[in-house]
mmCIF file of the protein (N, C-alpha, C, O) and its ligand, coordinates in Angstrom:
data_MODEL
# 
_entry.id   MODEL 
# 
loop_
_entity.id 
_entity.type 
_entity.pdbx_number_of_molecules 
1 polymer     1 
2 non-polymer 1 
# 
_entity_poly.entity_id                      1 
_entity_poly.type                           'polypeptide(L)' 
_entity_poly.nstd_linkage                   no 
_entity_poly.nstd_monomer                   no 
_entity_poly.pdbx_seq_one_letter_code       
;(UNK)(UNK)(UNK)(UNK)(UNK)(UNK)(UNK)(UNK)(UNK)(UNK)(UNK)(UNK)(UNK)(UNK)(UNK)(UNK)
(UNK)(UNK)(UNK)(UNK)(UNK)(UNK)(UNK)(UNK)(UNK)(UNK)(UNK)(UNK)(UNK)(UNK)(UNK)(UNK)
(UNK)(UNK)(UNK)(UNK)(UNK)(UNK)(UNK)(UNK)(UNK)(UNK)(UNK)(UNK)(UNK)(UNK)(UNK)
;
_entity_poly.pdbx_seq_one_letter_code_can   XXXXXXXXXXXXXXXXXXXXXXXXXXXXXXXXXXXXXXXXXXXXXXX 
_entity_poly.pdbx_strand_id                 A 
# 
loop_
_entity_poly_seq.entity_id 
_entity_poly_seq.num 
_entity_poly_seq.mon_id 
_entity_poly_seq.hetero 
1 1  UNK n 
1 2  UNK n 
1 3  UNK n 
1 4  UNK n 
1 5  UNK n 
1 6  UNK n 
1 7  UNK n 
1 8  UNK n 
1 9  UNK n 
1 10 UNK n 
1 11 UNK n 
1 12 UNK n 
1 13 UNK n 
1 14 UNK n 
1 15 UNK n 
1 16 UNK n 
1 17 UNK n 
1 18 UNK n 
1 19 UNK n 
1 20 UNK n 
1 21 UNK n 
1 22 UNK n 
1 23 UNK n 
1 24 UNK n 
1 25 UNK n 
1 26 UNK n 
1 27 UNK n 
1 28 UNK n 
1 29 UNK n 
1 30 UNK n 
1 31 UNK n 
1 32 UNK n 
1 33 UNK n 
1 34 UNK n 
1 35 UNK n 
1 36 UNK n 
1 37 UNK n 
1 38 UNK n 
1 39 UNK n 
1 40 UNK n 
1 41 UNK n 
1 42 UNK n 
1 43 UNK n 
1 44 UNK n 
1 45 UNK n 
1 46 UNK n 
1 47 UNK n 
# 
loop_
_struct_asym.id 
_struct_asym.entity_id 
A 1 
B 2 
# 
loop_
_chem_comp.id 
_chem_comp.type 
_chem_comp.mon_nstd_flag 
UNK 'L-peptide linking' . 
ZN  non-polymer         . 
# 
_pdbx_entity_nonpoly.entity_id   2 
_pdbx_entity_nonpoly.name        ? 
_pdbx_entity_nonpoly.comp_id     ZN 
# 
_pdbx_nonpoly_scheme.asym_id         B 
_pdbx_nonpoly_scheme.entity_id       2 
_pdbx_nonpoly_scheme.mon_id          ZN 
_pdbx_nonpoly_scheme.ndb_seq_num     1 
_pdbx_nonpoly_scheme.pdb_seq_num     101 
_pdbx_nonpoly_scheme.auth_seq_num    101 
_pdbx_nonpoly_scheme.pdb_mon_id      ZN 
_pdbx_nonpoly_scheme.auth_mon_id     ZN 
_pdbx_nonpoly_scheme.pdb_strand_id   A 
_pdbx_nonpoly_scheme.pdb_ins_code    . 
# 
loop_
_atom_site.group_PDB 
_atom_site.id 
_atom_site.type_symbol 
_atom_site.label_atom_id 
_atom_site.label_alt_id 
_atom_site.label_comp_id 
_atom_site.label_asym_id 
_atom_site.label_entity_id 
_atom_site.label_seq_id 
_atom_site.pdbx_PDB_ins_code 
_atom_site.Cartn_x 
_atom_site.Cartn_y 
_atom_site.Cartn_z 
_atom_site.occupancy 
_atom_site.B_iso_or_equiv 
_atom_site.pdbx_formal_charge 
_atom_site.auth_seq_id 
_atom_site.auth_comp_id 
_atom_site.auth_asym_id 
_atom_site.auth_atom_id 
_atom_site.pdbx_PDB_model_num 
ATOM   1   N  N  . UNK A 1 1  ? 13.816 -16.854 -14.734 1.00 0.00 ? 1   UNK A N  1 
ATOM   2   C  CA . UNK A 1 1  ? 12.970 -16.251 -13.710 1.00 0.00 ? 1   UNK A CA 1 
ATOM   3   C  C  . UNK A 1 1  ? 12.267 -15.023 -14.287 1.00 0.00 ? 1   UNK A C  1 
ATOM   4   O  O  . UNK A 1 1  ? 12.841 -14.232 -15.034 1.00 0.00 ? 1   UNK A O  1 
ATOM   5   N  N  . UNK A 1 2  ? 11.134 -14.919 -13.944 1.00 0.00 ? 2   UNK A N  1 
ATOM   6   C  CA . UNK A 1 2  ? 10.463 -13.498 -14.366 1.00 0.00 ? 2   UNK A CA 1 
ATOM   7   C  C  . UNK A 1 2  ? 11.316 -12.495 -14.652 1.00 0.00 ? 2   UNK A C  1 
ATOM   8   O  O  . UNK A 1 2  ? 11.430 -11.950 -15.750 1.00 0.00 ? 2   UNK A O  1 
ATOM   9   N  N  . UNK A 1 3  ? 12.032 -12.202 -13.478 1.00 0.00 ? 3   UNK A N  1 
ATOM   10  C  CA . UNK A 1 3  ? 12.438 -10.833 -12.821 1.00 0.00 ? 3   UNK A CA 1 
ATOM   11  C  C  . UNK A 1 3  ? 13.615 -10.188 -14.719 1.00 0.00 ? 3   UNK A C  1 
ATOM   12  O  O  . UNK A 1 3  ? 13.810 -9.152  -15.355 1.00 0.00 ? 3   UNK A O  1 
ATOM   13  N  N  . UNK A 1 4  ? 13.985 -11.545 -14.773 1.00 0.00 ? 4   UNK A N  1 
ATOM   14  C  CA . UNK A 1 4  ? 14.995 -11.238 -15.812 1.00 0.00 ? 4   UNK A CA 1 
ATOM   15  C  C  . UNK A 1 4  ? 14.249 -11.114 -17.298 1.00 0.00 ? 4   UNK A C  1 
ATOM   16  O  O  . UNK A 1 4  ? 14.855 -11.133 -18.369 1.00 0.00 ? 4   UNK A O  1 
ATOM   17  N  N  . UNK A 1 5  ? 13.204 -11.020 -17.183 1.00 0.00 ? 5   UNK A N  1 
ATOM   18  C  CA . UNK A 1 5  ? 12.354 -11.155 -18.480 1.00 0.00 ? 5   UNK A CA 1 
ATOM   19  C  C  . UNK A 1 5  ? 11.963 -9.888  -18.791 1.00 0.00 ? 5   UNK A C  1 
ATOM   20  O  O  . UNK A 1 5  ? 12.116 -9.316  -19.871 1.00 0.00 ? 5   UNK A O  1 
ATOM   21  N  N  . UNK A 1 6  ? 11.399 -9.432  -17.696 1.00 0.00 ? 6   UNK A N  1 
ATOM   22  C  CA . UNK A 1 6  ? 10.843 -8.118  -17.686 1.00 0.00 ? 6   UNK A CA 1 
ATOM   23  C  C  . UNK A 1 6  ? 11.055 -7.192  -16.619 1.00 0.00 ? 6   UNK A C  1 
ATOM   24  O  O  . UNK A 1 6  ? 10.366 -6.259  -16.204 1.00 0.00 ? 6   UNK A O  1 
ATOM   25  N  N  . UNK A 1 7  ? 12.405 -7.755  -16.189 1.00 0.00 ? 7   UNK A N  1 
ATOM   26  C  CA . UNK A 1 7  ? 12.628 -7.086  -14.731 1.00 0.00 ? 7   UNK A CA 1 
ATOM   27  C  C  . UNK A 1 7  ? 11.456 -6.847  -13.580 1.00 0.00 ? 7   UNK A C  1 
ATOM   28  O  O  . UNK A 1 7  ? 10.244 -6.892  -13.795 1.00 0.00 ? 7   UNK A O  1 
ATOM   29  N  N  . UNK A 1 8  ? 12.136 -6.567  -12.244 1.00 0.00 ? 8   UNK A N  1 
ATOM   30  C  CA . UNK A 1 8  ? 11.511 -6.673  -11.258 1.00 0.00 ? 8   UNK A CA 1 
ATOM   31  C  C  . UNK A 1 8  ? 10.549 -5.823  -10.898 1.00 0.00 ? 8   UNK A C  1 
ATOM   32  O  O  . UNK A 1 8  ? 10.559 -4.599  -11.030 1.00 0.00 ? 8   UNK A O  1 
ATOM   33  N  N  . UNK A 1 9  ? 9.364  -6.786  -10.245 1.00 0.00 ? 9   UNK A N  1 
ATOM   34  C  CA . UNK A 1 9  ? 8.092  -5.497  -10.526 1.00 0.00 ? 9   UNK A CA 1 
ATOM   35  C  C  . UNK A 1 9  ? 7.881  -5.009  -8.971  1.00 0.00 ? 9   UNK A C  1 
ATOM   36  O  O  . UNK A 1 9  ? 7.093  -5.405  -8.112  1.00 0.00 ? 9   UNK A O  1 
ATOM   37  N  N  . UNK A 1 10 ? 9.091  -3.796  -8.943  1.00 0.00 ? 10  UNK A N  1 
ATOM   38  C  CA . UNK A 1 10 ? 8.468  -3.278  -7.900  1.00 0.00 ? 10  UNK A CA 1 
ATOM   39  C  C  . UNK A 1 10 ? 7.095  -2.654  -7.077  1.00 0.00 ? 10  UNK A C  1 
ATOM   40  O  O  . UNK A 1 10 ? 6.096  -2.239  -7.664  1.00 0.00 ? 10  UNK A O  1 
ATOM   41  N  N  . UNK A 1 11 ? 7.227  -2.675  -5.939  1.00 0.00 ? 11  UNK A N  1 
ATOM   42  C  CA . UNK A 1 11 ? 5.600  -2.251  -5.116  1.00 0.00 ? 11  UNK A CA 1 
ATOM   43  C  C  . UNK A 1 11 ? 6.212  -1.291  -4.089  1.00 0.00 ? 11  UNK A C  1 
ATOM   44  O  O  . UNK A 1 11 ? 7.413  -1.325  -3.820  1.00 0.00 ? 11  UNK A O  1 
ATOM   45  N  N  . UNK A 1 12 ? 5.297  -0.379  -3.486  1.00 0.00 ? 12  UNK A N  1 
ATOM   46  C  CA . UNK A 1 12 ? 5.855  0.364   -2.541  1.00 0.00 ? 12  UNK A CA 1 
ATOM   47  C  C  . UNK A 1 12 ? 5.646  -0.505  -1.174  1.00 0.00 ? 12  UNK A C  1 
ATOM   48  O  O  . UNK A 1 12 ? 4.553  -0.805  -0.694  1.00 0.00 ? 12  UNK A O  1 
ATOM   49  N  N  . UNK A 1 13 ? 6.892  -0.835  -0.667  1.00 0.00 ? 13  UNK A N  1 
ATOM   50  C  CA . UNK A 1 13 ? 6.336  -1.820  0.590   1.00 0.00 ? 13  UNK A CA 1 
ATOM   51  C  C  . UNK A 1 13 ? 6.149  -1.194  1.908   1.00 0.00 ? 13  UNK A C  1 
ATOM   52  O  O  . UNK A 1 13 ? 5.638  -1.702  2.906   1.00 0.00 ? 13  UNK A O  1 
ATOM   53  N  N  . UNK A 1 14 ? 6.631  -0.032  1.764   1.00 0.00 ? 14  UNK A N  1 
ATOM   54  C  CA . UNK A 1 14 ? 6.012  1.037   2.985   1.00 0.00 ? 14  UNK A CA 1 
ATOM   55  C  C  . UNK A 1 14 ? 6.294  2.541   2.735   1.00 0.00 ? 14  UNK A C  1 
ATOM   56  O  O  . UNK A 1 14 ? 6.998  3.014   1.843   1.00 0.00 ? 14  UNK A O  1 
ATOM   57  N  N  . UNK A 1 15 ? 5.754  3.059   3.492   1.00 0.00 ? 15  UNK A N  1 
ATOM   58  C  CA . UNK A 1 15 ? 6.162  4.532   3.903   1.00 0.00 ? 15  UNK A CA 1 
ATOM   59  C  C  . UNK A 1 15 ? 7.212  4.707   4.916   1.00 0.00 ? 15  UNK A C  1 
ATOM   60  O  O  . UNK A 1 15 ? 6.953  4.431   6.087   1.00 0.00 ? 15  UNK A O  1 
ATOM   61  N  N  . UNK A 1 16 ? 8.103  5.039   4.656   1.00 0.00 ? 16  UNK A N  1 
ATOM   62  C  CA . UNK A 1 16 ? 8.915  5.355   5.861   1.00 0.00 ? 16  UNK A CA 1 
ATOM   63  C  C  . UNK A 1 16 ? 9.128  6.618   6.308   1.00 0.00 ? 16  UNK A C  1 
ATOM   64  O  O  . UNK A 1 16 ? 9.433  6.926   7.460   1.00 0.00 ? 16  UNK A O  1 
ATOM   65  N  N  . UNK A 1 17 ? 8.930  7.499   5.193   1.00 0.00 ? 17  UNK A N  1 
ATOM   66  C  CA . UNK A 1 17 ? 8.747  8.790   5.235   1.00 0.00 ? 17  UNK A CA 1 
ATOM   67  C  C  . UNK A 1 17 ? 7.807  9.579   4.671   1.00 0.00 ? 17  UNK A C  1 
ATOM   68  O  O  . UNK A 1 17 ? 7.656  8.753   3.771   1.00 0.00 ? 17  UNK A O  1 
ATOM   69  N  N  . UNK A 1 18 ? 6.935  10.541  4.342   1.00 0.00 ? 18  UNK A N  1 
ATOM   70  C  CA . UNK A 1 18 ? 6.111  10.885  3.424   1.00 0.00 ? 18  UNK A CA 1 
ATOM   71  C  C  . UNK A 1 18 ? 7.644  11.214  2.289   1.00 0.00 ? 18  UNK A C  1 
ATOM   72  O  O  . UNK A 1 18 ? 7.370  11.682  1.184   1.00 0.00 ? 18  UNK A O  1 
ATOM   73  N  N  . UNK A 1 19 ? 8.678  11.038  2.509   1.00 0.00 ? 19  UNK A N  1 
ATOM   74  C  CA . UNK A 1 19 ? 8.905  11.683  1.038   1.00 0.00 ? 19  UNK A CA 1 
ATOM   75  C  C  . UNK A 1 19 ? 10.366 10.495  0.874   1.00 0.00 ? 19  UNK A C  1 
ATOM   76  O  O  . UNK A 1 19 ? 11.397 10.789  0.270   1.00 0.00 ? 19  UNK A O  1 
ATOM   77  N  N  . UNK A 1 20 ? 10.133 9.276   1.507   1.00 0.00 ? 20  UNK A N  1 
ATOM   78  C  CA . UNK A 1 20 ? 10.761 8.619   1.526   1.00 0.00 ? 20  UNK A CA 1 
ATOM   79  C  C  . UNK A 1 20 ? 10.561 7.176   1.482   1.00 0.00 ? 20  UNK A C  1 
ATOM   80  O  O  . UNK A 1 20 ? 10.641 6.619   2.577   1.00 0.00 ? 20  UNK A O  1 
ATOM   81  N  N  . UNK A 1 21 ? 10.210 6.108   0.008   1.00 0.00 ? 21  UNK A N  1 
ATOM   82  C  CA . UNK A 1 21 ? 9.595  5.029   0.190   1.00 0.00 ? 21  UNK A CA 1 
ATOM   83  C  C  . UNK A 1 21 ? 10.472 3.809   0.281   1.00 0.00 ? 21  UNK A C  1 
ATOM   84  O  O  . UNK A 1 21 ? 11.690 3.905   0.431   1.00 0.00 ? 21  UNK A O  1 
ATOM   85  N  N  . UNK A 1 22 ? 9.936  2.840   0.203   1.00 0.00 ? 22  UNK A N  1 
ATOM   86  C  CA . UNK A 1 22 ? 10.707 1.435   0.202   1.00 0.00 ? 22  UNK A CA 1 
ATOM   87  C  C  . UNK A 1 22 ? 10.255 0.678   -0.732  1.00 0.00 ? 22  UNK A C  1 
ATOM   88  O  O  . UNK A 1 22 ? 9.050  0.442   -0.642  1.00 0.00 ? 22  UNK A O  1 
ATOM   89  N  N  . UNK A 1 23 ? 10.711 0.290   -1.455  1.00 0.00 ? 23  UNK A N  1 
ATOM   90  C  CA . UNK A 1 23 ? 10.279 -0.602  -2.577  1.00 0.00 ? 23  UNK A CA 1 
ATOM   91  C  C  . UNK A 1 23 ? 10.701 -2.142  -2.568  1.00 0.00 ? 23  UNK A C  1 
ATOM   92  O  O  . UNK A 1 23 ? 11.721 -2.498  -1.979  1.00 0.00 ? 23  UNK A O  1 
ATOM   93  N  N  . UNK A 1 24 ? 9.819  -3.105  -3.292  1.00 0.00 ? 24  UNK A N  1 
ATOM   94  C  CA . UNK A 1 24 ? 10.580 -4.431  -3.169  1.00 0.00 ? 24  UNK A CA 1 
ATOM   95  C  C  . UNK A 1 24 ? 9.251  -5.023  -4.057  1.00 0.00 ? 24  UNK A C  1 
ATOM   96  O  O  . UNK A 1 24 ? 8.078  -4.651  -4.043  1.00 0.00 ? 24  UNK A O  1 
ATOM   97  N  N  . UNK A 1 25 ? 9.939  -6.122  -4.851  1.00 0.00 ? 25  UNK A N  1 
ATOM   98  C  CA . UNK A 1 25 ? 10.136 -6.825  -5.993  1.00 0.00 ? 25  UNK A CA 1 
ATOM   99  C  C  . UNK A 1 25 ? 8.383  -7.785  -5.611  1.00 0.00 ? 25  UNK A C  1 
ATOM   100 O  O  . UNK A 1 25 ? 8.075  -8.128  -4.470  1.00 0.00 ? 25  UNK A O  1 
ATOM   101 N  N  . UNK A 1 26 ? 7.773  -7.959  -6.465  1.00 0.00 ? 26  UNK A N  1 
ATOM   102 C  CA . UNK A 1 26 ? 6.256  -8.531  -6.168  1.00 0.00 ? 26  UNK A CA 1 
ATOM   103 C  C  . UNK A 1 26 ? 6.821  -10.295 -6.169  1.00 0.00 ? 26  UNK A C  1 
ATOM   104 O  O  . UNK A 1 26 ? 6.428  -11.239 -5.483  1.00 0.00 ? 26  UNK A O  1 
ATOM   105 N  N  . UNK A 1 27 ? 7.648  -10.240 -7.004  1.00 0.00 ? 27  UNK A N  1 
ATOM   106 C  CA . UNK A 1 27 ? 8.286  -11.283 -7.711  1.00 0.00 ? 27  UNK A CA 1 
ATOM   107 C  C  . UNK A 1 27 ? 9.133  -12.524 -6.218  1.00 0.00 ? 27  UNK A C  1 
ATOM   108 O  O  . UNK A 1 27 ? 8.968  -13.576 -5.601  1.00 0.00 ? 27  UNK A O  1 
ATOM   109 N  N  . UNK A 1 28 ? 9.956  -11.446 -6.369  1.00 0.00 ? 28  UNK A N  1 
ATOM   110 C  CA . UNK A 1 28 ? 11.229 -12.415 -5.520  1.00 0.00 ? 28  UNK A CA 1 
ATOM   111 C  C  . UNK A 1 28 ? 11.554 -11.866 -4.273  1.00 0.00 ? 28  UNK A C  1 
ATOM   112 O  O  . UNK A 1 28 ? 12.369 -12.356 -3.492  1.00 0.00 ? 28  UNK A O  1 
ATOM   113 N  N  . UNK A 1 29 ? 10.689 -10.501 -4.037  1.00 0.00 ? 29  UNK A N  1 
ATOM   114 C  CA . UNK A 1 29 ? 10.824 -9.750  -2.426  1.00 0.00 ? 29  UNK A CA 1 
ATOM   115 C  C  . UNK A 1 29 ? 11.999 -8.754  -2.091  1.00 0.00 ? 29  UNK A C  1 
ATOM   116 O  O  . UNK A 1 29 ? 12.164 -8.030  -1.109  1.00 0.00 ? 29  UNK A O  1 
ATOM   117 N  N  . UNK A 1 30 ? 13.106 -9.036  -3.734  1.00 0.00 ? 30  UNK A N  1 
ATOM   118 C  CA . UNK A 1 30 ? 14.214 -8.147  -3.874  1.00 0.00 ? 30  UNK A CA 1 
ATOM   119 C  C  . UNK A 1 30 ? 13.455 -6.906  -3.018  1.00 0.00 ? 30  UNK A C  1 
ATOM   120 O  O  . UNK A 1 30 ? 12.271 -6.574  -3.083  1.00 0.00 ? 30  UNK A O  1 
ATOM   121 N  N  . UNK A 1 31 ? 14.856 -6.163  -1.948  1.00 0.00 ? 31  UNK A N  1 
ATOM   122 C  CA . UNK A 1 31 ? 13.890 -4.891  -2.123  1.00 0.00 ? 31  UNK A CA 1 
ATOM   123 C  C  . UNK A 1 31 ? 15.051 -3.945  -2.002  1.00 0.00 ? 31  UNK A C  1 
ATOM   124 O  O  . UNK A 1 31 ? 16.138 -3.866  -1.430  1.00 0.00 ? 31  UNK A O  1 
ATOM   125 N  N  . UNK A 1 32 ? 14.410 -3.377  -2.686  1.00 0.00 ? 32  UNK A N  1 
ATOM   126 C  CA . UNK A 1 32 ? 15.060 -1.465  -3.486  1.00 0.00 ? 32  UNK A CA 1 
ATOM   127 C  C  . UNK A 1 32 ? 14.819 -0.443  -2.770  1.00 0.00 ? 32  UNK A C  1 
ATOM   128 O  O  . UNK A 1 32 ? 13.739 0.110   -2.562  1.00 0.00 ? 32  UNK A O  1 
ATOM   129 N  N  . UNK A 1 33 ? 16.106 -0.131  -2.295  1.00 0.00 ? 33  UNK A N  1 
ATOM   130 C  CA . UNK A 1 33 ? 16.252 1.618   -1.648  1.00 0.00 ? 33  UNK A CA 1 
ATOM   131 C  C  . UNK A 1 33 ? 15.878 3.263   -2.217  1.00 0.00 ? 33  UNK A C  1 
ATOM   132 O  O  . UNK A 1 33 ? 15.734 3.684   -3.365  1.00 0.00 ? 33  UNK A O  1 
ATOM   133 N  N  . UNK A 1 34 ? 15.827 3.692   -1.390  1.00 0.00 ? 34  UNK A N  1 
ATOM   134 C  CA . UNK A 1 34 ? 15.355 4.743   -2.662  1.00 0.00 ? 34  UNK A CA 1 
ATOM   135 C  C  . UNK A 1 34 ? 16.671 5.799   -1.756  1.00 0.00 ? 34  UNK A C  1 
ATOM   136 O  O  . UNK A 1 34 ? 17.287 5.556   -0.718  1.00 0.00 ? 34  UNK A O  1 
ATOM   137 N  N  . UNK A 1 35 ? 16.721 7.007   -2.693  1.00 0.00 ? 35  UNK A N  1 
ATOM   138 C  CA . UNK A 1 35 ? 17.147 8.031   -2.209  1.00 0.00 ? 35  UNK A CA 1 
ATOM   139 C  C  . UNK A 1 35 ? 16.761 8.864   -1.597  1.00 0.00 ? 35  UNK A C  1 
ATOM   140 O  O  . UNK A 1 35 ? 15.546 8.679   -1.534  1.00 0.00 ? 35  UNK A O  1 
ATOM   141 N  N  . UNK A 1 36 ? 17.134 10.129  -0.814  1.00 0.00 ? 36  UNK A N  1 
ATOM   142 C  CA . UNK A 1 36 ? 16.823 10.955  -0.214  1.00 0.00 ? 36  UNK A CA 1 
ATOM   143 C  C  . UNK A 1 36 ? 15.352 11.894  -0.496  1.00 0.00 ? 36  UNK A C  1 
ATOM   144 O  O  . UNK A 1 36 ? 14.582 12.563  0.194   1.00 0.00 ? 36  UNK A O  1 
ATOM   145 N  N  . UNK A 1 37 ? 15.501 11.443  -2.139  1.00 0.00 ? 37  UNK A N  1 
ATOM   146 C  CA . UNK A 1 37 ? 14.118 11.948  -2.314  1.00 0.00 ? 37  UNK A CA 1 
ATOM   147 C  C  . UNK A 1 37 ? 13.012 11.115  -2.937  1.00 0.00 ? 37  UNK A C  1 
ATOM   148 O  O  . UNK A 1 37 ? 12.120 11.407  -3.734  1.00 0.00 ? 37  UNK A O  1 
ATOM   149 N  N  . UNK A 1 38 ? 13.342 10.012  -2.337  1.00 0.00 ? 38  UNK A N  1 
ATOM   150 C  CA . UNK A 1 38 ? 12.356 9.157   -3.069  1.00 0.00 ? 38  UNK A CA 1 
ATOM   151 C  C  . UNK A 1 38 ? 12.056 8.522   -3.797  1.00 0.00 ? 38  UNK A C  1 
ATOM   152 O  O  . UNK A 1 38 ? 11.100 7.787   -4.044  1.00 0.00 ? 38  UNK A O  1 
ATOM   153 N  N  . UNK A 1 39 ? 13.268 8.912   -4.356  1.00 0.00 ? 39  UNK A N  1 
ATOM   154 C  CA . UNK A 1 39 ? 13.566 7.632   -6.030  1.00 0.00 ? 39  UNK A CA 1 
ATOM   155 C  C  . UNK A 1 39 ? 14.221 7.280   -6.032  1.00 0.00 ? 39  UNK A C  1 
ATOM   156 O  O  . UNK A 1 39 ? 15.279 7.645   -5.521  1.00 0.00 ? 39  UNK A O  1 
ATOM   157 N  N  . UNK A 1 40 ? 13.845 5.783   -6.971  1.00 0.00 ? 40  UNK A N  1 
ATOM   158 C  CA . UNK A 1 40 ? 14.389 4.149   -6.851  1.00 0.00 ? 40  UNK A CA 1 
ATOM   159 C  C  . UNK A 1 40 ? 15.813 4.837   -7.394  1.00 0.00 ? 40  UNK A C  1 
ATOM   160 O  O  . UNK A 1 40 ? 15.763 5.813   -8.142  1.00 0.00 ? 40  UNK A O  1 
ATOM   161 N  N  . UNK A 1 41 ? 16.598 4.482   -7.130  1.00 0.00 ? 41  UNK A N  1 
ATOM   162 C  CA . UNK A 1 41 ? 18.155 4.235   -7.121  1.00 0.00 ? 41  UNK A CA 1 
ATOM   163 C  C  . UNK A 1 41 ? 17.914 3.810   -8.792  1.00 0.00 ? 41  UNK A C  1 
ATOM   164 O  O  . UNK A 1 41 ? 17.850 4.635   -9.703  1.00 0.00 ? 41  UNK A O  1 
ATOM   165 N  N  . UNK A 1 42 ? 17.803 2.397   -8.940  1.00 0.00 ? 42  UNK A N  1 
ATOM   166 C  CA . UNK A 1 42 ? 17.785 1.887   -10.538 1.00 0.00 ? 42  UNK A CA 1 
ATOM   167 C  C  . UNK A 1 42 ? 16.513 1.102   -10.667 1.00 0.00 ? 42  UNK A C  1 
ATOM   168 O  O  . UNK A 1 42 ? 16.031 0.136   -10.076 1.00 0.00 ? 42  UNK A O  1 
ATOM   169 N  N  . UNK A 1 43 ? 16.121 1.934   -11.735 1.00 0.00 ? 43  UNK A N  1 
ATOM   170 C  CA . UNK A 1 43 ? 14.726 0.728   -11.983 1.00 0.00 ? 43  UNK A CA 1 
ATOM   171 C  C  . UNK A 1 43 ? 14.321 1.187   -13.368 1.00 0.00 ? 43  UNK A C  1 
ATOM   172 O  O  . UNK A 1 43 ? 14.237 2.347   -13.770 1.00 0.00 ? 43  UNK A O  1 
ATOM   173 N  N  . UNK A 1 44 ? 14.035 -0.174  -14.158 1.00 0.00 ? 44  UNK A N  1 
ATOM   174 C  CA . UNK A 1 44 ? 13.343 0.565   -15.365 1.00 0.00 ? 44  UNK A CA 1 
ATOM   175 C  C  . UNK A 1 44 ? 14.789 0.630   -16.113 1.00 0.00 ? 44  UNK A C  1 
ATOM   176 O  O  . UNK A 1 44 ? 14.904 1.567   -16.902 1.00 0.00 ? 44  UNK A O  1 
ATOM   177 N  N  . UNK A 1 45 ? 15.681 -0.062  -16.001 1.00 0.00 ? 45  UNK A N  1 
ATOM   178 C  CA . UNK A 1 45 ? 17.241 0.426   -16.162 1.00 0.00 ? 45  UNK A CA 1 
ATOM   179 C  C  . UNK A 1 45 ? 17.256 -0.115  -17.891 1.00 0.00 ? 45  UNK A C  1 
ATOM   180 O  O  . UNK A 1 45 ? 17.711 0.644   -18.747 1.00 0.00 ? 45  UNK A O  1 
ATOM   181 N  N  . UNK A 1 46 ? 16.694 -1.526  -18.270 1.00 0.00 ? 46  UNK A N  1 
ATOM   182 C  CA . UNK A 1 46 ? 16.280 -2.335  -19.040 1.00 0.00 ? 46  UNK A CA 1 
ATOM   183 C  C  . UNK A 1 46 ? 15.066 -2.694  -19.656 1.00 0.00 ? 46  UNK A C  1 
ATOM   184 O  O  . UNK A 1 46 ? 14.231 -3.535  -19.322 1.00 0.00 ? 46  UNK A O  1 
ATOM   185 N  N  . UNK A 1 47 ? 15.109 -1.874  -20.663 1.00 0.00 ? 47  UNK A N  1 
ATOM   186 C  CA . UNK A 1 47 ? 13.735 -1.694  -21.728 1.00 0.00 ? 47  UNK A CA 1 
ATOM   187 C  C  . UNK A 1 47 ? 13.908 -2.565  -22.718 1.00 0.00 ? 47  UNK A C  1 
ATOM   188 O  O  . UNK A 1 47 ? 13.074 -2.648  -23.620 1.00 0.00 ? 47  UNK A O  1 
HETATM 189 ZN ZN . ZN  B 2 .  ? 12.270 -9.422  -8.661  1.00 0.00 2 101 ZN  A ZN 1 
# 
């Protein structure tokens, strides 16, 4: 699958907060939490 090739290509799939986004996968729709301030938890983990 893509996702494992080059890992998952996140998108911002909304605003939920101005300082708080939602992310999820263009690929497979995975979607990624962020933290309190806005950043992805893990991404980019695998270069
Ligand atoms: Zn993916």
């Amino acid at each position: 699958m893509y996702c494992k090739i080059s890992g998952h290509d996140y998108k911002v799939s909304r605003d939920v907060r101005s300082y708080v986004k939602e992310y999820s996968c263009n690929n497979c729709k995975k979607e990624l939490p962020t933290n309190s301030k806005g950043d992805l938890y893990r991404i980019n983990t695998k270069i």
